[in-house]
C-alpha positions in Angstrom: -15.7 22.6 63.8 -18.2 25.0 64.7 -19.5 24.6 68.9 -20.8 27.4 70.6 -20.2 28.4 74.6 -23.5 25.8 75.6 -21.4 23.1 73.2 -18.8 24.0 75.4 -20.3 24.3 78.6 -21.8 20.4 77.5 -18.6 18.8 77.0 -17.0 20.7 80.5 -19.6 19.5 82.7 -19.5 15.8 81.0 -15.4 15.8 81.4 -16.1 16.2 85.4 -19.5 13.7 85.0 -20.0 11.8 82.3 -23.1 10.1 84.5 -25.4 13.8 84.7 -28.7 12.8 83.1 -29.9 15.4 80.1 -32.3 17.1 82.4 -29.5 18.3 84.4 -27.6 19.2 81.7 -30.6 20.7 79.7 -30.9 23.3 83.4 -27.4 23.8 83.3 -27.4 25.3 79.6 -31.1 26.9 79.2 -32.4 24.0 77.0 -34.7 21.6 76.2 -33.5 18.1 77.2 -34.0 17.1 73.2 -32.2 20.1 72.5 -29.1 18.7 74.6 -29.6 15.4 73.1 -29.6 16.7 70.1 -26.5 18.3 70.5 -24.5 15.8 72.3 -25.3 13.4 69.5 -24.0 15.8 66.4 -21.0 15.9 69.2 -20.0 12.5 69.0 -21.0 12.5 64.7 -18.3 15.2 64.3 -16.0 13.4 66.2 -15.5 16.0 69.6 -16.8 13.3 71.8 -14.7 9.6 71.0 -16.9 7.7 73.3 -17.9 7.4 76.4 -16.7 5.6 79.7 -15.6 5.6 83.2 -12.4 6.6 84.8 -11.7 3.5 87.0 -8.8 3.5 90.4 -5.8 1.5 88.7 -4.5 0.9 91.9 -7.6 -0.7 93.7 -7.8 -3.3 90.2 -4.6 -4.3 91.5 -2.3 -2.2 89.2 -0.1 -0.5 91.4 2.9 0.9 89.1 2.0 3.8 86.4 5.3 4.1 84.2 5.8 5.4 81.0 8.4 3.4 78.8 10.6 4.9 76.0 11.0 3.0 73.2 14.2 3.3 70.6 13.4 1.7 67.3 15.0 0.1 64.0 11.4 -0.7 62.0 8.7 2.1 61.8 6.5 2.7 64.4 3.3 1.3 62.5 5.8 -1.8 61.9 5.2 -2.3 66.1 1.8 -1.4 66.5 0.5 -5.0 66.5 2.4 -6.5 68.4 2.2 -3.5 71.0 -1.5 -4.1 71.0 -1.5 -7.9 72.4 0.3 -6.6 75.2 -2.3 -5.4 77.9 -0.6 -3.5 80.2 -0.2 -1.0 77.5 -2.8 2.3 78.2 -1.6 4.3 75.7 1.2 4.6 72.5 2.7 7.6 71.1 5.1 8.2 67.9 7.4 10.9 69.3 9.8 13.0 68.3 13.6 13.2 69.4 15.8 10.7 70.6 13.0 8.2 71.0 10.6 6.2 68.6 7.3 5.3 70.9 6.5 6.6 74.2 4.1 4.0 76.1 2.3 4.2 78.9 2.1 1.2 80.8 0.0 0.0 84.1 1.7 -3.7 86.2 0.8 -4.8 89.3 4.3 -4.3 90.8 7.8 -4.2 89.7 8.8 -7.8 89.0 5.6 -7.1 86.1 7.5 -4.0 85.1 10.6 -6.3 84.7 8.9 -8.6 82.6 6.9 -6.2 80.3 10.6 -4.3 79.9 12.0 -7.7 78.6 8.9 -8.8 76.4 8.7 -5.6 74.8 12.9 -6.1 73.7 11.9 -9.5 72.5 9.6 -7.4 69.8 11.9 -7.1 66.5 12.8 -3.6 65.8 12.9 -2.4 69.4 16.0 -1.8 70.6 16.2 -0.3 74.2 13.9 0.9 76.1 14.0 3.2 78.7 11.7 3.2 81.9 10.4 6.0 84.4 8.1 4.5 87.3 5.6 7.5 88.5 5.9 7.9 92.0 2.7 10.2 92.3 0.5 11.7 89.6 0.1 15.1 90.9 -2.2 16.6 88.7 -4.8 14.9 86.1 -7.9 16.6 84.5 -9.7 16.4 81.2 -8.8 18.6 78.0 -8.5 22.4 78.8 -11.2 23.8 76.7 -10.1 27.5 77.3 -8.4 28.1 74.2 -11.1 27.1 72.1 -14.1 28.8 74.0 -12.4 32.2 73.9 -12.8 31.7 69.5 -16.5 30.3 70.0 -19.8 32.2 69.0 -22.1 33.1 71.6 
């Protein structure tokens, strides 16, 4: 991966708005709108940009409890993935290391869901327990630190 500070300074600014429109972009880095275009294209062919989307207010869809469920498993963790993925209320899935198999984290509309998805997800052969934390406020959130990698990147 090769990105230099305006590749950088690109990918920032689109973390904290994905909606800017290239001329404002192109200002913000000293280029030609193509030239940003052209950029945030080879971006997303090297694989530094996955897609891109919107960051929506779970709790105003009507999905009021974040929690994130630990999962002990018999079977190997690409043994669950499919059945994991017809279950909709799951955001994300991580293998993990340590005590636990899977970490999930999981979006209901209240805690009678919670209940449920806790039971269906123990009805999956090869999961054994599972063990649930309910967030009671997310306190911080933000988009990849980029720091790291722009103190290594050529001018």
């Amino acid at each position: 991966m090769n990105l230099d500070r305006k590749d950088f300074a690109l990918i920032e600014a689109l973390q904290r708005n994905a909606s800017m429109r290239l001329e404002e972009l192109a200002r913000m880095v000293h280029l030609a709108p193509s030239s940003v275009h052209d950029r945030l294209r080879r971006l997303e062919r090297i694989g530094v940009i996955r897609n891109w989307t919107i960051k929506l207010d779970a709790a105003a869809l009507g999905l009021g409890v974040l929690a994130f469920v630990g999962i002990s498993a018999t079977r190997p963790c690409s043994e669950l993935l499919e059945a994991l993925r017809k279950i909709p209320a799951i955001e994300e899935c991580h293998s993990v290391a340590g005590r636990l198999s899977m970490v999930l984290k999981v979006r209901v509309p209240d805690t009678p869901s919670l209940l449920a998805l806790s039971e269906r997800l123990r009805e999956i052969p090869g999961i054994e327990q599972t063990e649930t934390t309910i967030v009671l406020k997310t306190q911080m959130e933000g988009p990849i630190s980029l720091t790291t990698l722009q103190n290594t990147a050529r001018p």
